[in-house]
KOLLOBA-426833 format. One line per 2 residues: number of its first residue (from 1); their letters; for each residue x negated, y negated, z of N, C-alpha, C. Coordinates in steps of 0.1 Angstrom, whole numbers, plus 2048, in hexadecimal, padded with zeros to 3 digits. Layout:
NUM	a	X,Y,Z,X,Y,Z,X,Y,Z  ...
//
This chain:
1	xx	8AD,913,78E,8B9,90D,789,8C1,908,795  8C3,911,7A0,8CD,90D,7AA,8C5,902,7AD
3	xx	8B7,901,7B1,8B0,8F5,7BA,8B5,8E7,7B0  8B5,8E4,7A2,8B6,8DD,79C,8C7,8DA,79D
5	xx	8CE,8DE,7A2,8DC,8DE,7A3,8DE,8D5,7B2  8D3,8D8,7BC,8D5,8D4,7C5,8D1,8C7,7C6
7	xx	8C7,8C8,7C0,8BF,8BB,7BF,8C8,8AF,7B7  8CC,8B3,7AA,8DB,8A9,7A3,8E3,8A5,7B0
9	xx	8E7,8AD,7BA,8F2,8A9,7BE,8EE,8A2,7CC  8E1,8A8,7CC,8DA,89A,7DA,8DB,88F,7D5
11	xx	8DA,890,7C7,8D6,881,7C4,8E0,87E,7C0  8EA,881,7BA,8FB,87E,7BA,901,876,7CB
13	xx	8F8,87F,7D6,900,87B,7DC,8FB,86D,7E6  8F1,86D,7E3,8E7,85F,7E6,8E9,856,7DF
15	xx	8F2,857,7D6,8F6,848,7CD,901,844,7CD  90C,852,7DA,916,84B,7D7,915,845,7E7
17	xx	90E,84E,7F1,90B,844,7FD,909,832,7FC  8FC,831,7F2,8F9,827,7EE,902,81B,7E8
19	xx	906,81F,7E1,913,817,7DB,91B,812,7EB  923,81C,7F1,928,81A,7FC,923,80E,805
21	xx	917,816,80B,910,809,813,910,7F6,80B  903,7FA,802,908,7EE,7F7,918,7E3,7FB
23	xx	924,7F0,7F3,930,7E7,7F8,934,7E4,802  930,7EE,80B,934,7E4,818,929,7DE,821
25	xx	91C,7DC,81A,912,7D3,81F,91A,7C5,81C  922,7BF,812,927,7B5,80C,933,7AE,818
27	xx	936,7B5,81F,942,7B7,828,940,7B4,833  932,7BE,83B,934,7BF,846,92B,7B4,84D
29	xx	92F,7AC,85D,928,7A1,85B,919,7A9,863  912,79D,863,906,7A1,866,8FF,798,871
31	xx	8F4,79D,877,8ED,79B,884,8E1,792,87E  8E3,788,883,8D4,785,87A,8C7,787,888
33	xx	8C8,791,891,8C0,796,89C,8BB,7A3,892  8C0,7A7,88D,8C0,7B3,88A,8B3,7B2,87C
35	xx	8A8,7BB,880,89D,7B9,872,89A,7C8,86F  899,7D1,863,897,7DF,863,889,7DD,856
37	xx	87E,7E2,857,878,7E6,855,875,7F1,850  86A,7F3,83F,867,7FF,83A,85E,801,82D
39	xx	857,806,82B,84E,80B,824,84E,814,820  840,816,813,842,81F,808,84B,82B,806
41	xx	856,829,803,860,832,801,867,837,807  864,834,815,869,83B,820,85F,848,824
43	xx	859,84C,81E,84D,854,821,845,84D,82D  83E,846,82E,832,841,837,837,834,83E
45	xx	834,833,84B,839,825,84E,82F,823,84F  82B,813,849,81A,80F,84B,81A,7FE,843
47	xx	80E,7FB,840,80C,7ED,839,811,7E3,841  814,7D7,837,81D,7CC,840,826,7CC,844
49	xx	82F,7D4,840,83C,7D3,846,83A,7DC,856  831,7E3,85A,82F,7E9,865,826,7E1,86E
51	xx	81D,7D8,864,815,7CB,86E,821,7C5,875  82A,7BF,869,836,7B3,86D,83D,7BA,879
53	xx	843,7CA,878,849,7CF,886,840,7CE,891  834,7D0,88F,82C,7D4,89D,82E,7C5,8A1
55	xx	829,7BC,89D,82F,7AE,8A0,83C,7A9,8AA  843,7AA,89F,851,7AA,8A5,854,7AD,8AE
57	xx	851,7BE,8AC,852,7C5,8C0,84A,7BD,8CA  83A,7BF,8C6,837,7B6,8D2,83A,7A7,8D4
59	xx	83C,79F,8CA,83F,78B,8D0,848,78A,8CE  857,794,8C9,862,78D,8C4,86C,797,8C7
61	xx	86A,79E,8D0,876,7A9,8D6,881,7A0,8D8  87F,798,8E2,88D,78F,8EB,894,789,8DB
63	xx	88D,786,8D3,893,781,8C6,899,789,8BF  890,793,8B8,89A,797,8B2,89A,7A6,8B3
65	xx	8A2,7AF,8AC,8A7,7B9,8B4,8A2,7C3,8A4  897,7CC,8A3,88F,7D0,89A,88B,7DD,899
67	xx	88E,7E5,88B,892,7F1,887,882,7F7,87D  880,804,87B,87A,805,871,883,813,869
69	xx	883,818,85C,883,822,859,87A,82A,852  87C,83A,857,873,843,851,87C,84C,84E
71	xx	877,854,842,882,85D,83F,881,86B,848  878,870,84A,878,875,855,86E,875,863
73	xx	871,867,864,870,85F,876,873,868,882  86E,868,88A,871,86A,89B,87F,868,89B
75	xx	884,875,8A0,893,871,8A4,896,868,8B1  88D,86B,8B9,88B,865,8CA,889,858,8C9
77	xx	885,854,8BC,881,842,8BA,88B,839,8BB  893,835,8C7,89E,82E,8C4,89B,824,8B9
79	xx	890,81F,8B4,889,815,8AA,88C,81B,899  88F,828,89C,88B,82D,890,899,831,88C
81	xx	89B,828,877,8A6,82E,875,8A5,83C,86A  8A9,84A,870,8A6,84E,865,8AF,856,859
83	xx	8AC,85F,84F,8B6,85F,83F,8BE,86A,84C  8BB,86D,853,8C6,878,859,8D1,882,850
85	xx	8D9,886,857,8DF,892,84E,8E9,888,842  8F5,88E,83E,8F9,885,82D,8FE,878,833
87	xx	902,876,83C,90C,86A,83E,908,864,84E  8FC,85D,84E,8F6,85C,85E,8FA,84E,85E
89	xx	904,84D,866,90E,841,86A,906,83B,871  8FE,839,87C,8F7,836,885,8EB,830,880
91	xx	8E3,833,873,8DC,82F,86B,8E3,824,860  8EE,828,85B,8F8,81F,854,8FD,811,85C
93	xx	8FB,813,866,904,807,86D,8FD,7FC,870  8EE,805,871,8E3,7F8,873,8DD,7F1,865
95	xx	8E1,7FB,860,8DF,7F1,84D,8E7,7EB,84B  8F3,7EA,850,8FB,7E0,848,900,7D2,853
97	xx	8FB,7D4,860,8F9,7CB,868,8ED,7C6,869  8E4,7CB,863,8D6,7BE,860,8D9,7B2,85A
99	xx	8D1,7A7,857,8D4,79D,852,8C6,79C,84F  8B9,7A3,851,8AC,7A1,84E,8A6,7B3,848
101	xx	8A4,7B5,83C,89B,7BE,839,890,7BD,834  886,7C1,838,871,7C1,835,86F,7CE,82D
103	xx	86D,7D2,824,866,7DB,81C,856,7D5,812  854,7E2,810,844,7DE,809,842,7E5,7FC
105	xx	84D,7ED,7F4,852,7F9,7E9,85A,7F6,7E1  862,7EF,7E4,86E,7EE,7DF,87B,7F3,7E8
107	xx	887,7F6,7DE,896,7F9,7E7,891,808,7EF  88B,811,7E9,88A,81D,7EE,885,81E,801
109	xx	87C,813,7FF,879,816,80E,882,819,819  88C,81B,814,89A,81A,822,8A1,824,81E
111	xx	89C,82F,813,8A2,83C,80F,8AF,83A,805  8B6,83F,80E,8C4,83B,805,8CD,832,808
113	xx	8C6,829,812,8CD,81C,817,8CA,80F,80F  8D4,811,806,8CD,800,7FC,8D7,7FC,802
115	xx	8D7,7EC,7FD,8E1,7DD,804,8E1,7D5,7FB  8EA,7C9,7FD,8EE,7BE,7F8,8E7,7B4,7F7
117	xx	8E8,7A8,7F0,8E5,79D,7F1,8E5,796,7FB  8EE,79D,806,8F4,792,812,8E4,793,81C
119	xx	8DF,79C,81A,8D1,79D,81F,8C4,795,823  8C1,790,827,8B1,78A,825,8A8,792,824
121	xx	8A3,795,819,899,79D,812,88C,799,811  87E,79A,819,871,799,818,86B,7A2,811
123	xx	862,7A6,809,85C,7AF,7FF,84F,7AA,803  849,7B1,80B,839,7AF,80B,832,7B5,803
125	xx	834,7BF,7FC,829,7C4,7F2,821,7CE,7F7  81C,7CD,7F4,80D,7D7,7F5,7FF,7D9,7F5
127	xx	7FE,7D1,7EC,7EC,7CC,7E7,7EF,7C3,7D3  7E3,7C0,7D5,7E1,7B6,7C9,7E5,7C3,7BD
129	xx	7E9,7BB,7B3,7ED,7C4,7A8,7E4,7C5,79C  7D5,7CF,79F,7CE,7CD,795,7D2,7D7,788
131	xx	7D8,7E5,78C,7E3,7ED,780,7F1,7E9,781  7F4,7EF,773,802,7E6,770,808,7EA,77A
133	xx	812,7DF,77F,81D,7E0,78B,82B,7E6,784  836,7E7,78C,842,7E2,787,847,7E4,77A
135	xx	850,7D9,774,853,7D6,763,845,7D6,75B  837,7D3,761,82C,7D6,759,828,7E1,757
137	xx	82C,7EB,75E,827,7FF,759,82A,7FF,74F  825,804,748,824,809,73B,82E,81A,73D
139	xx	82C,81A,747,832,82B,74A,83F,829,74E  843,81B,755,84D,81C,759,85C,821,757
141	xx	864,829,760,874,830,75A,87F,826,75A  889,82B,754,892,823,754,895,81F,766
143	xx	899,82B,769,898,82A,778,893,81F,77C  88C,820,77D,87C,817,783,882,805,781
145	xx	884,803,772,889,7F8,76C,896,7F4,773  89F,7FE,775,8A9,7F9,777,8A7,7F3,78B
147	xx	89F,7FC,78E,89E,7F8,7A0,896,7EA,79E  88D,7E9,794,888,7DB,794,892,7D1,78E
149	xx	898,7D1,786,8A3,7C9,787,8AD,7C3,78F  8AE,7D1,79A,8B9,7CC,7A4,8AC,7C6,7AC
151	xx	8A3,7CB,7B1,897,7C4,7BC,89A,7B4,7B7  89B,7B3,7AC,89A,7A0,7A5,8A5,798,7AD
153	xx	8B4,79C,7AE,8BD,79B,7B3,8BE,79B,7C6  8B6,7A3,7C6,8B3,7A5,7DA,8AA,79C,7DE
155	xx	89C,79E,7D9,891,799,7E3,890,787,7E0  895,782,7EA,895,777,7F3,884,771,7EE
157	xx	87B,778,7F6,86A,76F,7F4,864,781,7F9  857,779,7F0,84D,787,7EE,841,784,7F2
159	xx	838,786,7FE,82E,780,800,824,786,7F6  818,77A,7F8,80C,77B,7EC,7FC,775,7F4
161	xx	7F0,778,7ED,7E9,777,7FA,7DB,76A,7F2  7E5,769,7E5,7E0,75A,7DE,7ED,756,7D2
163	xx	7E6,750,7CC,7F1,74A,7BE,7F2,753,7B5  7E1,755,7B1,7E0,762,7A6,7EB,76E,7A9
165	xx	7EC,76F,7B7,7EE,780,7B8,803,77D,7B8  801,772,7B8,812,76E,7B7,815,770,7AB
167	xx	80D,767,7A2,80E,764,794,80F,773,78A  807,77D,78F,805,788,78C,815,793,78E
169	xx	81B,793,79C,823,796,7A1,82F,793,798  82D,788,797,835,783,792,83E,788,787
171	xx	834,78B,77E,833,790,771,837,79F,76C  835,7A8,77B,836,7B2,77B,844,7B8,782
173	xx	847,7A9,78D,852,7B0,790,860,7AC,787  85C,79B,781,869,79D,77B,86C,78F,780
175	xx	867,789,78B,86F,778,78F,864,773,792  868,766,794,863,75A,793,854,758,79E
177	xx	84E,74E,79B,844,74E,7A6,845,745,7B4  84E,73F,7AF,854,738,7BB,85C,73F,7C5
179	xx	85E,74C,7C3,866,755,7CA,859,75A,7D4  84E,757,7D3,843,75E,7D9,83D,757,7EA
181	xx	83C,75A,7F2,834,754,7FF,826,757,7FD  81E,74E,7FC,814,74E,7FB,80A,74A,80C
183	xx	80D,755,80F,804,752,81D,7FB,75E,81D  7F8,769,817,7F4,777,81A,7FC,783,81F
185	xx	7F1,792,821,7F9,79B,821,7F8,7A0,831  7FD,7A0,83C,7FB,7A3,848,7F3,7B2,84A
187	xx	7F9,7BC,83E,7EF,7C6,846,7E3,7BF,844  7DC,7B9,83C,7CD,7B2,83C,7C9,7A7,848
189	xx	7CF,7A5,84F,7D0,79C,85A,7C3,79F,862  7C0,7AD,867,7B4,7AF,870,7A6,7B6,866
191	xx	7A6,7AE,85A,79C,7B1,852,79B,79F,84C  7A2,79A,856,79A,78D,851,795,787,860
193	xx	797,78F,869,795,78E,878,791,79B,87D  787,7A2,878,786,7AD,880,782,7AE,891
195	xx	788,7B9,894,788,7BC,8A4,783,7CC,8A2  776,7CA,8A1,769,7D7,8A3,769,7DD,8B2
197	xx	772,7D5,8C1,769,7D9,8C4,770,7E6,8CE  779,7E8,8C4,782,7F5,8C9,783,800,8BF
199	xx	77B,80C,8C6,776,815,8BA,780,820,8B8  782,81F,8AD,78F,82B,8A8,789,836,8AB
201	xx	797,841,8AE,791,84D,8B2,78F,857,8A4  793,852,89A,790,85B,890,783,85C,88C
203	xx	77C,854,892,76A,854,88C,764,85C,895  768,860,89E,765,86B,8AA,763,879,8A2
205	xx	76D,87B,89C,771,883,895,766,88A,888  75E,87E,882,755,880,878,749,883,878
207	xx	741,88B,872,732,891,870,729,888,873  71E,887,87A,715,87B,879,712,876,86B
209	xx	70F,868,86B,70E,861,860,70B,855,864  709,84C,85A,6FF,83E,85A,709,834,853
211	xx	70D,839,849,71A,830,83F,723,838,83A  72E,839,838,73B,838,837,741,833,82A
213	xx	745,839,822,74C,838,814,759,83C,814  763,832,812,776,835,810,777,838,803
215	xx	779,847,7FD,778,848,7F4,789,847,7F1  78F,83B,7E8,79A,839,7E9,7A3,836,7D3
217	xx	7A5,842,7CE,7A9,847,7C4,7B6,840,7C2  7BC,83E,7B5,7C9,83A,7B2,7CD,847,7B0
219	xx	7DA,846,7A9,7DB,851,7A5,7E6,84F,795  7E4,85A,78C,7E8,858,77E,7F5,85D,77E
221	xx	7FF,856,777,80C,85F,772,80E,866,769  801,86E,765,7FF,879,759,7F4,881,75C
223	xx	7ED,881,766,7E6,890,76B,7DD,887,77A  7D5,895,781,7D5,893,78B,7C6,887,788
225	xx	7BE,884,794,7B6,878,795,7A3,885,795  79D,87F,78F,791,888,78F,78A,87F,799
227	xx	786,885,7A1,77E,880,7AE,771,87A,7AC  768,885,7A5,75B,881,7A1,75A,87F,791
229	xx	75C,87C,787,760,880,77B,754,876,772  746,886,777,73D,884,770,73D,892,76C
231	xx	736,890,758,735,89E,755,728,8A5,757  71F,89B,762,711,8A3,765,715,8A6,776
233	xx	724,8A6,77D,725,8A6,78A,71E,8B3,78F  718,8B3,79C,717,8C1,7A3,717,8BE,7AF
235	xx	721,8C6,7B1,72B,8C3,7C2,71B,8C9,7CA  714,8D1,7CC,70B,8D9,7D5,700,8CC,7D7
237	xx	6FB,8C4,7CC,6F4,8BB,7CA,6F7,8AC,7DA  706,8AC,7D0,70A,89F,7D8,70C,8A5,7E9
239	xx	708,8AE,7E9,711,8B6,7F7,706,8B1,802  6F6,8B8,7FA,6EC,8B3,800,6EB,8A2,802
241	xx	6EC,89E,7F5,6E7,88C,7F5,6EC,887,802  6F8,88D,804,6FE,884,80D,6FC,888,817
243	xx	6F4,895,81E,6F3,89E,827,6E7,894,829  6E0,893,820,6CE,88D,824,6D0,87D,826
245	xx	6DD,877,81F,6DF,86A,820,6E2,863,82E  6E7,86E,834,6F5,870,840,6FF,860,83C
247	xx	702,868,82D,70D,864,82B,71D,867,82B  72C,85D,82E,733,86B,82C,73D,864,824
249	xx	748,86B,81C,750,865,815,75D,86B,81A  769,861,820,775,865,826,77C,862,814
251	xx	787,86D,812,78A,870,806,79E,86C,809  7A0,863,806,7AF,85E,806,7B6,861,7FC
253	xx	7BB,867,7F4,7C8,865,7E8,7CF,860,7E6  7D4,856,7E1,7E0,852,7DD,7EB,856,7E0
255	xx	7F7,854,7EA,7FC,85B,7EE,80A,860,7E3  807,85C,7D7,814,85F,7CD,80A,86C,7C4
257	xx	7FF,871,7CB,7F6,878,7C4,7FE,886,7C1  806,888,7CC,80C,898,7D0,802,8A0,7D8
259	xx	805,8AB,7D1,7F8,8B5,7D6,7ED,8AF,7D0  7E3,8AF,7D7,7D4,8A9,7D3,7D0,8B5,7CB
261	xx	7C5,8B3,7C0,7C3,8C2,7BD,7B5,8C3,7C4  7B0,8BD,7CA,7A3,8C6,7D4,7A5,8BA,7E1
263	xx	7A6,8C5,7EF,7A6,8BE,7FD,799,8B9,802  790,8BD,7FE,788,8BE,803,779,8C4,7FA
265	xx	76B,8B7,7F9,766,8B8,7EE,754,8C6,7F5  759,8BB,801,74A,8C2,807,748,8BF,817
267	xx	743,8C3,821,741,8C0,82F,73F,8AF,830  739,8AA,826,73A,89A,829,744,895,81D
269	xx	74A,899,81B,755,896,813,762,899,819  76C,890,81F,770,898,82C,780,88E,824
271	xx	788,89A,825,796,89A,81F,799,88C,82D  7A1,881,82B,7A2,874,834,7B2,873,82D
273	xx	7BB,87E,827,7C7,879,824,7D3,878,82D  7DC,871,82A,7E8,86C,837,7E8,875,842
275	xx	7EB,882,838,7F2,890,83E,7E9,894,848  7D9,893,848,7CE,897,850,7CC,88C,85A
277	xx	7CB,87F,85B,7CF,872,862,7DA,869,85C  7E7,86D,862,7F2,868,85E,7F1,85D,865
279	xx	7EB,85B,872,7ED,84A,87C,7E2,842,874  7DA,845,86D,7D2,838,86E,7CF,835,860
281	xx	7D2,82A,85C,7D8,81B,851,7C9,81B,84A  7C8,817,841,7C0,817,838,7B7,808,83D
283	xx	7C5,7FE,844,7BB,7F9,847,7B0,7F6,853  7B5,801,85D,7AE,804,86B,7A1,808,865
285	xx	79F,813,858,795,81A,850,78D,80C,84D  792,807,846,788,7FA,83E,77D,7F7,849
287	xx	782,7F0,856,77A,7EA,860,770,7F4,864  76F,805,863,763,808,864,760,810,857
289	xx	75B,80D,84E,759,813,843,74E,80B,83F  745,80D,834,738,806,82C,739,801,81F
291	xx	743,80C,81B,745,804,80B,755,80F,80C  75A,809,802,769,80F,7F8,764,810,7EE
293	xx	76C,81C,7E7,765,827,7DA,775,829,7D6  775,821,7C6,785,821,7C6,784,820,7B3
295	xx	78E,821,7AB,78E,81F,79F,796,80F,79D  7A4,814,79E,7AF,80A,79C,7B8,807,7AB
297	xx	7B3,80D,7B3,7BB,80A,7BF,7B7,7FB,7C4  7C5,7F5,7CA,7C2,7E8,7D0,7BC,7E7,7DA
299	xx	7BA,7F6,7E0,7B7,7EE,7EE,7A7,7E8,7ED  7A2,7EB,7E4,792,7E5,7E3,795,7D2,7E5
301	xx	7A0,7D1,7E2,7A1,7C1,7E3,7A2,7BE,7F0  7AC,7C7,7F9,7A7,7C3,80C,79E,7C2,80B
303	xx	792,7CE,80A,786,7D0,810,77C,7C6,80C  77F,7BE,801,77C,7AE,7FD,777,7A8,807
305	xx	783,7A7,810,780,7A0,81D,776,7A6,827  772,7AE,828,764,7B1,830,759,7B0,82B
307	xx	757,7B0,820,74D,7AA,819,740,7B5,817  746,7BE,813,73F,7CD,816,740,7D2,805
309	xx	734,7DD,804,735,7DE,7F7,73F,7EB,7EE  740,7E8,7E6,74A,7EC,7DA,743,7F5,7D1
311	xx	74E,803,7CE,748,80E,7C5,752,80F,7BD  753,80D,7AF,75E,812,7A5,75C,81D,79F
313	xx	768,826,79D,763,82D,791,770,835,787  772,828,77F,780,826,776,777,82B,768
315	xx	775,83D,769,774,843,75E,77C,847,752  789,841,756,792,844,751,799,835,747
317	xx	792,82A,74B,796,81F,747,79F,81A,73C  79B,820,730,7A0,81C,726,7B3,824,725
319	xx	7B0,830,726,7B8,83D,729,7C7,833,731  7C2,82F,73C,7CB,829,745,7D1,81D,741
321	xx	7C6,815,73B,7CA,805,736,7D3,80C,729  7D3,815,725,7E1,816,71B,7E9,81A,71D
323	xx	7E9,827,726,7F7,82B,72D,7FB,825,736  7F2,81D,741,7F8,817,747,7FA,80A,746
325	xx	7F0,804,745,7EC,7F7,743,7E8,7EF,752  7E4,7E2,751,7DC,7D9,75C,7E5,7CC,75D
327	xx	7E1,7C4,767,7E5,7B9,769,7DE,7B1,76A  7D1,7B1,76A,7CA,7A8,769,7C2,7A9,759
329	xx	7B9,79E,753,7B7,79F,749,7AC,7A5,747  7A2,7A6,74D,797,7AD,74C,792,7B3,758
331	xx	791,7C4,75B,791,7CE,766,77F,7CA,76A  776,7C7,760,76B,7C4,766,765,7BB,770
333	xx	772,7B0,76A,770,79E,76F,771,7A3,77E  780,7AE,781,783,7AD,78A,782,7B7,795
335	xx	775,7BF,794,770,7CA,799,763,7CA,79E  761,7C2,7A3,74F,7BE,7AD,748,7C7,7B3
337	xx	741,7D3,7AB,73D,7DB,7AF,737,7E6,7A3  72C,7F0,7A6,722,7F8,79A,72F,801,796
339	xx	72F,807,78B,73A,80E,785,72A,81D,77D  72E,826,788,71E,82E,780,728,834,77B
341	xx	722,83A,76A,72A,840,761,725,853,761  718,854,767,713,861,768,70F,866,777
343	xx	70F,86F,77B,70E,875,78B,702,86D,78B  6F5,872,785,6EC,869,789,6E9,85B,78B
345	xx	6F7,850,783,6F5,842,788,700,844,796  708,84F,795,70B,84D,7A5,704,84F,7AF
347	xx	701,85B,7AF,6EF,859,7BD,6E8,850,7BE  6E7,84A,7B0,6DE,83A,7B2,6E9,82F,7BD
349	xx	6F3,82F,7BA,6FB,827,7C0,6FA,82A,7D0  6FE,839,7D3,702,83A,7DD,6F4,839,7E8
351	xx	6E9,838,7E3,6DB,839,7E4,6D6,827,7E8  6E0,822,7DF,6DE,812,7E6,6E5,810,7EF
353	xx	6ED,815,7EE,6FA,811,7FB,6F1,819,809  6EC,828,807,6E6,829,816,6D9,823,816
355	xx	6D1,819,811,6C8,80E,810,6CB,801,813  6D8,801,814,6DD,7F0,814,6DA,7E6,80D
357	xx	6D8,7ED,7FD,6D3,7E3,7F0,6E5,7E0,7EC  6E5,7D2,7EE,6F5,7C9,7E4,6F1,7C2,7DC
359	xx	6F6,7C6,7CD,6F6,7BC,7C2,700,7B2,7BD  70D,7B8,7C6,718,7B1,7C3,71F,7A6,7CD
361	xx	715,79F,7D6,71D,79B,7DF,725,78B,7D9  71A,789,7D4,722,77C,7CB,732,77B,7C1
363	xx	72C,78B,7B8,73C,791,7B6,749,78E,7C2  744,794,7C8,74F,799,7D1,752,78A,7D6
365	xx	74D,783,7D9,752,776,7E3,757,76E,7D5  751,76D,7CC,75C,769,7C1,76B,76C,7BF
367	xx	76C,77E,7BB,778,782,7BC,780,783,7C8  77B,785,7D4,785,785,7E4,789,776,7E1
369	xx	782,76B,7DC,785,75D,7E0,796,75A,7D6  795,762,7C9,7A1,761,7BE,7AB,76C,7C7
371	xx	7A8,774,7CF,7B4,77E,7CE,7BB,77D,7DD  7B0,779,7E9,7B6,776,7F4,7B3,765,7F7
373	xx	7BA,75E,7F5,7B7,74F,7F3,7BA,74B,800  7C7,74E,802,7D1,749,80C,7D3,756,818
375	xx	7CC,75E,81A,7CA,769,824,7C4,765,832  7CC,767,83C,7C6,762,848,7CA,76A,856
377	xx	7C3,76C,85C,7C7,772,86B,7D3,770,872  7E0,766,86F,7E9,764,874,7F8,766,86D
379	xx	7FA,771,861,800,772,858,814,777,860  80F,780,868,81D,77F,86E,823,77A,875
381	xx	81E,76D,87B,825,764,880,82B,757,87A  821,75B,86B,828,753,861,836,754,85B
383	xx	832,766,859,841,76C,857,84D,769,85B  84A,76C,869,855,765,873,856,757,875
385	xx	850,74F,870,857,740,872,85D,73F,862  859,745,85A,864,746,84A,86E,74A,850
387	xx	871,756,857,87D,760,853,886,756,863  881,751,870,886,745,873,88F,73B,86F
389	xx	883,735,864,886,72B,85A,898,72C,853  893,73A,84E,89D,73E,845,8AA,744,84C
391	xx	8AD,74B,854,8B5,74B,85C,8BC,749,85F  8B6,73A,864,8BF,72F,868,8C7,72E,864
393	xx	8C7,730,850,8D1,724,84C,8E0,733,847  8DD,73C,851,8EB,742,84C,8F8,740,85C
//
């Protein structure tokens, strides 16, 4: 009871911060040198809005003068703004002197620092929206609704990495499609240009092996995600397969998963979540990996662009398409890759993949062609001649 008292009144007291900033974001003038940066929630700094900073810092320092926030960031980071104790002036001063904010979540990415209209707002996103987004959840809270309504009111332009994936966006977040930049998503930038020939140290790290599986799960807003979810599964079975395969499967969660309910499935089944490699991006993983093993997660649409093969396994399908619902109209059309419904069509799968048998590559170059149309190796310098562009005219 007391924790639940405390927690009311954290959050009593983060709205009235908010409100504050807010009004005198309206007020106070602003730097248009000034750009703050942030992602998923303030939890993780990563994706495009962390491509667009690393950018910035290196070709655009003398220009402009560039922030990120973590909620709990490096104190030592002059770079870093962070939620600090109730009333962190020093973090406040640089929010309401921006004139440019980049998130990839929504308002939350900046904790309890929301802002005004007077802002220039970029919304890069995240990944294509193959489950419902936004005003499209089926699950969604009022909460939820009401921050996407104010998001309608803030965000300026939203990048998109074709038409579809605007048109879709669109629909989910609530405005128009013309509100959309259609150039691509920058964390995808060195997966339409890979640079192999600098070897991450995390693969140092891994069992010997031949191929490489990202095993990459969504996750449900009504119970946890079953990993293998076959009712002929036998963990001891697959332990070997993949022992004699030298195969190995890096195991990622969803990071809205919470506690995962198992870390760790077997010695080649090797827990690969934030908390265990917190530095390295999902999409540093892609460029050495063999296939992605995902249900409803977007990132299978990066990995589109390498042109590598694809494992679904949305056992849950129907379940989801009613609580949650989709954004696209048919999950098959848009899923280029074997869907095994029993352990044994999984070993068949996983049994082609260490053979190098592809049946879907025609799939795949079909759907990468609809979902990244307009994706290209130069996406943050694009950014910056928009937000340039835009600038100017204040």
């Amino acid at each position: 009871m007391v924790q639940k008292k405390r927690s009311a009144g954290k959050d009593f007291l983060n709205r009235c911060r908010s409100k504050l900033v807010i009004f005198l974001d309206y007020f106070y003038s602003k730097d248009k040198r000034i750009i703050i940066c942030g992602s998923s929630n303030g939890r993780q700094f990563y994706g495009c809005p962390r491509v667009i900073y690393d950018y910035l810092v290196k070709e655009c320092a003398k220009e402009f003068d560039i922030y990120y926030y973590l909620n709990e960031g490096p104190a030592d980071d002059p770079r870093c703004l962070r939620q600090g104790g109730n009333f962190n002036w020093k973090t406040i001063k640089k929010v309401l002197r921006a004139r440019t904010i980049i998130g990839s979540h929504g308002l939350q990415d900046f904790g309890p620092w929301e802002f005004s209209s007077k802002k220039l707002f970029l919304h890069t996103g995240h990944g294509f929206p193959i489950k419902a987004v936004a005003l499209a959840n089926k699950v969604v809270s009022k909460k939820e609704v009401a921050e996407w309504k104010r998001m309608d009111k803030l965000v300026d332009v939203e990048l998109a990495s074709s038409d579809i994936m605007a048109e879709l966006l669109s629909k989910g977040h609530g405005y128009e499609v013309g509100r959309f930049l259609v150039i691509g998503q920058p964390k995808n930038d060195k997966l339409v240009n890979p640079k192999t020939e600098i070897r991450p140290q995390f693969l140092d790290k891994l069992p010997d092996h031949k191929k490489v599986i990202f095993y990459c799960p969504t996750f449900r807003d009504w119970g946890p995600t079953k990993l293998f979810p076959f009712d002929d599964f036998d963990k001891d079975r697959l332990d070997r397969f993949l022992e004699e395969n030298k195969l190995l499967i890096l195991l990622r969660y969803h990071i809205n998963e919470g506690e995962a309910p198992i870390k760790c499935i077997g010695k080649r089944c090797i827990d690969f979540s934030y908390d265990s490699f917190p530095t390295v991006e999902n999409e540093d993983v892609l460029l050495h990996v063999d296939s992605v093993m995902t249900d409803y997660s977007s990132i299978y649409c990066d990995f589109l662009l390498l042109d590598r093969p694809l494992i679904f396994l949305p056992y849950d399908l129907e379940e989801y398409k009613m609580k949650r619902g989709f954004m696209v109209d048919d999950y098959d059309k848009w899923s280029p890759g074997p869907k095994p419904k029993t352990f044994e069509e999984f070993l068949k799968v996983l049994k082609d993949l260490a053979e190098g048998k592809d049946e879907f590559k025609a799939e795949r170059k079909r759907v990468n062609e609809l979902i990244n149309a307009k994706q290209t190796a130069n996406t943050p310098e694009k950014v910056v001649e928009y937000l340039r562009k835009e600038l100017a005219k204040y």
